[in-house]
C-alpha positions in Angstrom: -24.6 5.7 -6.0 -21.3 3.8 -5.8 -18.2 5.8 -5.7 -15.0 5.4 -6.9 -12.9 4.3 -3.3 -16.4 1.7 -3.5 -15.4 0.2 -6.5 -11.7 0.4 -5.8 -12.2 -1.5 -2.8 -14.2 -4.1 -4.4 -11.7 -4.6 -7.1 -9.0 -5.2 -4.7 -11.3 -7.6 -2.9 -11.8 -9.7 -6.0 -7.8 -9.4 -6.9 -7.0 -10.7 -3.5 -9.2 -13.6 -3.7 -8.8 -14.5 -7.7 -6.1 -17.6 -6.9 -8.3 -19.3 -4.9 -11.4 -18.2 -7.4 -9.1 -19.7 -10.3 -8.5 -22.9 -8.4 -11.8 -23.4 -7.7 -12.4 -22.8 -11.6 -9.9 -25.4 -12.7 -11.1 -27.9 -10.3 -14.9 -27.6 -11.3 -14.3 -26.9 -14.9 -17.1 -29.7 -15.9 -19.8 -27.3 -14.1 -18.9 -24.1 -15.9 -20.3 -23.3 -19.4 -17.5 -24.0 -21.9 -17.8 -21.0 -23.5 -17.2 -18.8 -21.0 -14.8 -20.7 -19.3 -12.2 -19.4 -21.2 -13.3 -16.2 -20.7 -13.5 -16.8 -17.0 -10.1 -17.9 -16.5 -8.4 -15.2 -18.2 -10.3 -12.9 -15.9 -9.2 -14.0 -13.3 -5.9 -14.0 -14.1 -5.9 -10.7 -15.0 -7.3 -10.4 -11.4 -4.6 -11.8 -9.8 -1.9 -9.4 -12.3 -3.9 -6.8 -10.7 -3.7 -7.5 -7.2 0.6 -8.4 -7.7 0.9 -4.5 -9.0 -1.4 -3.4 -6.9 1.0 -5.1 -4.1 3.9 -3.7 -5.8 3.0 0.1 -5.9 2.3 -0.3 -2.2 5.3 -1.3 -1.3 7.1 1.2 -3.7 4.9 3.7 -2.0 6.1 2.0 1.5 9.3 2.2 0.6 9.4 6.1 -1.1 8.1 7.2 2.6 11.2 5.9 4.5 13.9 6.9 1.9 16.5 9.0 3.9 15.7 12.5 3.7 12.3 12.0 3.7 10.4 11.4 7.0 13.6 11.3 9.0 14.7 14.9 7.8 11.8 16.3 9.6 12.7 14.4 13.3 16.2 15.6 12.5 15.5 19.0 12.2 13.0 18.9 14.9 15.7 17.6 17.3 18.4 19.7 16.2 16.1 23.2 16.9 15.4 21.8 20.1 18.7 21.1 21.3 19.1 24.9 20.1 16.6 25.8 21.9 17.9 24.0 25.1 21.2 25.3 24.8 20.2 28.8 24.3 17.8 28.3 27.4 20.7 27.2 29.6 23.0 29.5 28.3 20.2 32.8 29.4 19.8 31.0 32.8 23.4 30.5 33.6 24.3 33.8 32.9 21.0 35.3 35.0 22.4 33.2 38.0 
């Protein structure tokens, strides 16, 4: 049984190899069946619209994971309770001393 991340992967195979598909198309036009060359060409154009917003969400996505406040935030804060932590270390040991 195929699964969905199956078929996704497929599609995006497809998409990422439809230009070259669609040149291939256009160049050997005389071979295909004229009827569903049409057909066959607006597939794989819709193909390669699929693969350019596929590449688009992915780099929204990209860029959503570095906007400031996001991934950054957590270092920060990690950082910041460390350096607490330190402080409050060497202020115990200095006064032990």
């Amino acid at each position: 049984m195929i699964t969905l991340e199956q078929l996704e992967g497929e599609a995006r195979f497809v998409a990422q190899n439809a230009k070259h598909n669609l040149k291939l198309v256009k160049q050997q036009a005389a071979v295909i069946d004229p009827a569903k060359l049409e057909s066959n060409i607006k597939w794989l154009e819709m193909m390669i619209s699929l693969h350019q917003k596929d590449l688009a969400a992915a780099k929204v996505q990209m860029k959503k994971a570095r906007l400031a406040g996001r991934t950054s935030l957590r270092t920060r804060l990690k950082y910041l309770v460390a350096s607490i932590l330190r402080d409050d270390d060497r202020k115990s040991k200095g006064e032990a001393v």
